[in-house]
C-alpha positions as a LaTeX table, in Angstrom:
\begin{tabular}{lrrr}
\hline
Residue & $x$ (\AA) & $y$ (\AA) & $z$ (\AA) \\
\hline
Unk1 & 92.59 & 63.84 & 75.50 \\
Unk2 & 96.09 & 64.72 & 75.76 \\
Unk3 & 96.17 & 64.72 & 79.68 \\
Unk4 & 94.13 & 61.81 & 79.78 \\
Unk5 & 97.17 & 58.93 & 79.01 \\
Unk6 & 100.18 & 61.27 & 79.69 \\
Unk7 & 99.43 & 63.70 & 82.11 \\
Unk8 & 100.27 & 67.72 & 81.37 \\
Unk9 & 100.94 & 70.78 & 82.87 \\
Unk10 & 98.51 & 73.84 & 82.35 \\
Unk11 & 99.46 & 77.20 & 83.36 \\
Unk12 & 96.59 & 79.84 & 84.01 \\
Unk13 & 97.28 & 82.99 & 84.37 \\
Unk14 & 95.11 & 85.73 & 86.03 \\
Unk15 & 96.03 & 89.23 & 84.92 \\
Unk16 & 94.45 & 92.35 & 87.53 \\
Unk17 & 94.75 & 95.59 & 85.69 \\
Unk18 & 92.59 & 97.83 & 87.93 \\
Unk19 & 91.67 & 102.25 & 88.14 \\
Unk20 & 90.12 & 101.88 & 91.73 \\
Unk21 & 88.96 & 105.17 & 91.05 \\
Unk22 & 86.49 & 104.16 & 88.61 \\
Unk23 & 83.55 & 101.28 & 88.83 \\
Unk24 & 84.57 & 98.07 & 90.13 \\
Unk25 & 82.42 & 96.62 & 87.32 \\
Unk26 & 85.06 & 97.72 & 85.28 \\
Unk27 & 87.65 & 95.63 & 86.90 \\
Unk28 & 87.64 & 92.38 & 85.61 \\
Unk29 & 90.44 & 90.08 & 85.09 \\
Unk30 & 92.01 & 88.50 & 81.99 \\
Unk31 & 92.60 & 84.52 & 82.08 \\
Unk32 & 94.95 & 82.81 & 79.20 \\
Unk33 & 95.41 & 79.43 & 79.34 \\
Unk34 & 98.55 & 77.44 & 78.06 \\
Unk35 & 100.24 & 74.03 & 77.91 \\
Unk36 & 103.60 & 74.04 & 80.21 \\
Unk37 & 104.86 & 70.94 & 79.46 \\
Unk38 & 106.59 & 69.51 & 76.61 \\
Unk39 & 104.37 & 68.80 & 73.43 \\
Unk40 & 106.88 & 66.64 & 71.40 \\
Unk41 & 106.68 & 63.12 & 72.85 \\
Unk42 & 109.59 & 61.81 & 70.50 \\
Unk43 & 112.07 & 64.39 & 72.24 \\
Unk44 & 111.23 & 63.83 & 75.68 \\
Unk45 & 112.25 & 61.16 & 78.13 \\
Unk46 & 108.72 & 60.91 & 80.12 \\
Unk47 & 105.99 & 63.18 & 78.21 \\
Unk48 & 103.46 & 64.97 & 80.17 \\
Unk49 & 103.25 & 65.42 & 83.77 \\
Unk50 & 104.26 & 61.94 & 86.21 \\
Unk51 & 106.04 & 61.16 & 88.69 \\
Unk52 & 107.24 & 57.90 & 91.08 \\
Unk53 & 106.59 & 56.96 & 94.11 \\
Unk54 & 107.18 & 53.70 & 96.40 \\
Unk55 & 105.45 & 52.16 & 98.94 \\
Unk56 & 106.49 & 49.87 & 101.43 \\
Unk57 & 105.08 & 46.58 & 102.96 \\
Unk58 & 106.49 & 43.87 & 105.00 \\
Unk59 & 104.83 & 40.60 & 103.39 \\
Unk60 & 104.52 & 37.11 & 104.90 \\
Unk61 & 107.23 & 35.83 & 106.76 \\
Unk62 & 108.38 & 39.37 & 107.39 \\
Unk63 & 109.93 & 40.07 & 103.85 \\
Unk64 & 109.93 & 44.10 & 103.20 \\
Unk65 & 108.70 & 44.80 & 99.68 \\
Unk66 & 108.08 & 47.59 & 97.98 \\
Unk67 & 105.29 & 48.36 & 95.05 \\
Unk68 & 106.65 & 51.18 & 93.16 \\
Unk69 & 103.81 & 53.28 & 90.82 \\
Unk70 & 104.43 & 55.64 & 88.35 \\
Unk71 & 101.54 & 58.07 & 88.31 \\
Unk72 & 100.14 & 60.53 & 85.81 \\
Unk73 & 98.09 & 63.70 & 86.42 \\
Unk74 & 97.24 & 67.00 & 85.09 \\
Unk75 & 99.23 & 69.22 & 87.27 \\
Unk76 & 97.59 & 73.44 & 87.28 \\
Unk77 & 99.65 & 76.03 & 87.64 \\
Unk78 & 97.85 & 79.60 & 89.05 \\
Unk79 & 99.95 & 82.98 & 87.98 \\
Unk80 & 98.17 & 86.10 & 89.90 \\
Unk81 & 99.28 & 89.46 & 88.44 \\
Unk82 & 98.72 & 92.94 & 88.39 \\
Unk83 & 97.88 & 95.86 & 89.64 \\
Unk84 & 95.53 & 98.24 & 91.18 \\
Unk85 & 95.37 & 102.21 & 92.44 \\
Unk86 & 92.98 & 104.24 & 93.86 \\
Unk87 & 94.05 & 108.54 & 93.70 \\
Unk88 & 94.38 & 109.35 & 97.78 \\
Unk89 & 95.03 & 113.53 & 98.08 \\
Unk90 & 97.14 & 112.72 & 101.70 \\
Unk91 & 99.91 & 110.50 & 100.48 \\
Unk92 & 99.72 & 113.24 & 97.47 \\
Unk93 & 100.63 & 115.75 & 100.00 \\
Unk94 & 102.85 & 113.92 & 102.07 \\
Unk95 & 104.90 & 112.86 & 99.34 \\
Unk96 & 104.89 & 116.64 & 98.44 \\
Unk97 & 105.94 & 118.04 & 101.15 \\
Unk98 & 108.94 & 114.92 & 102.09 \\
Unk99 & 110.33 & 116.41 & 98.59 \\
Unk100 & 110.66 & 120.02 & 99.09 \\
Unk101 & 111.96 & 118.89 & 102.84 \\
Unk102 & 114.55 & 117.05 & 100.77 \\
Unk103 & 115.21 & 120.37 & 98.63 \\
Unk104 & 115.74 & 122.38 & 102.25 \\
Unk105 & 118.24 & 119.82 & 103.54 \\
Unk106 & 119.70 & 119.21 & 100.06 \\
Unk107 & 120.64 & 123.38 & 99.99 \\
Unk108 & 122.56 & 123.08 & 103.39 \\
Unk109 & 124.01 & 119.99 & 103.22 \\
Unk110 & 125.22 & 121.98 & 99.73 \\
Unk111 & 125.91 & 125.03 & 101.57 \\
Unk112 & 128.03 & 122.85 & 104.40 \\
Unk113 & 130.12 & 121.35 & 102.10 \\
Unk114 & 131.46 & 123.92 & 99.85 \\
Unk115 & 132.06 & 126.24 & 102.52 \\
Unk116 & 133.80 & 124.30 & 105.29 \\
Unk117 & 135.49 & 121.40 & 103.37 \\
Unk118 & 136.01 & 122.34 & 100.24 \\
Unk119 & 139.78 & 123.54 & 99.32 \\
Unk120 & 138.82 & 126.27 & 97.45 \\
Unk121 & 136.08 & 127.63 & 100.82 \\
Unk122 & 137.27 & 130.89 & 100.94 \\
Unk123 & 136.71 & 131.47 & 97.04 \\
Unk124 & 132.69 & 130.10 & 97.54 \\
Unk125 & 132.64 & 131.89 & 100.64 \\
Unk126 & 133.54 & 135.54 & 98.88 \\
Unk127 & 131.08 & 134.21 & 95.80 \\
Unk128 & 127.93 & 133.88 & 97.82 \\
Unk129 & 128.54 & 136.68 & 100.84 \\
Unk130 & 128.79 & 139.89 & 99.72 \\
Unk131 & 130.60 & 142.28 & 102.82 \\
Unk132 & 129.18 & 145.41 & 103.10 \\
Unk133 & 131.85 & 147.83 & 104.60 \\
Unk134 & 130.43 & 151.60 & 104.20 \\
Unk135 & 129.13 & 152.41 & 107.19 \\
Unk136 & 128.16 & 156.09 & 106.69 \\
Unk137 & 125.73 & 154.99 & 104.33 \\
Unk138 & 124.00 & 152.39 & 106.70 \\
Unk139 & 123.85 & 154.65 & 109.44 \\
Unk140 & 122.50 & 157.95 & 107.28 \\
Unk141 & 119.32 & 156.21 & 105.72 \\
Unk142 & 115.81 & 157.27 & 107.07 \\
Unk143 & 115.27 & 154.41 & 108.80 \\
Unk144 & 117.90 & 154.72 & 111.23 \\
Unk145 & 116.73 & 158.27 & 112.82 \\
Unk146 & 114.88 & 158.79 & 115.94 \\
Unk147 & 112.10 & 160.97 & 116.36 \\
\hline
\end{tabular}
């Protein structure tokens, strides 16, 4: 009977928490109810939910008047939240393949870096080349002969 007198506030809220993947029996929501508004009338300077509003008349002999009415009501507040998935093997894949893109571009961008701005490029550049400068060797192997 609270709301009756005073008016209230009610929040509801509507929590989704749903495995697409499985039955959608399975996917049911959970409501809790609670009071919004302030409980403790001797604290509060109007209790419950109201509010004012005026209305305007012109009367006989073309007075303007007003009526002004304080009115009470239960007011509802609706919270919707959650979430839902569903497994999908293409954005699986996709996703996949954007990150070892990412890991390609990541290694040059690396590779551009240290060895054309750093200070120390020529030190990197000796590190990850190796210069191969015996000759008789490459041209003696097996591979190299004609028939």
């Amino acid at each position: 009977m609270w709301g009756l007198f005073q008016g209230g506030v009610m929040g509801i809220q509507i929590k989704w928490d749903c495995d697409l993947d499985q039955s959608v029996s399975k996917c049911v929501p959970q409501y809790t109810f609670r009071r919004l508004d302030n409980k403790d009338v001797q604290n509060t300077v109007a209790p419950g939910y109201n509010f004012r509003f005026a209305k305007y008349y012109k009367g006989p002999g073309e007075v303007e008047s007003r009526t002004l009415i304080k009115a009470y009501g239960i007011r509802f507040d609706v919270m919707v939240f959650g979430k839902a998935g569903k497994f999908d093997i293409i954005p699986t894949m996709i996703n996949i393949g954007s990150g070892l893109a990412l890991l390609g571009v990541a290694t040059v961008l690396c590779d551009v870096i240290v060895l054309h701005i750093l200070k120390k490029k020529t030190f990197y550049r000796e590190k990850k080349y190796k210069y191969v400068e015996d000759y008789d060797l490459v041209g003696n192997s097996p591979a190299c002969e004609t028939p």
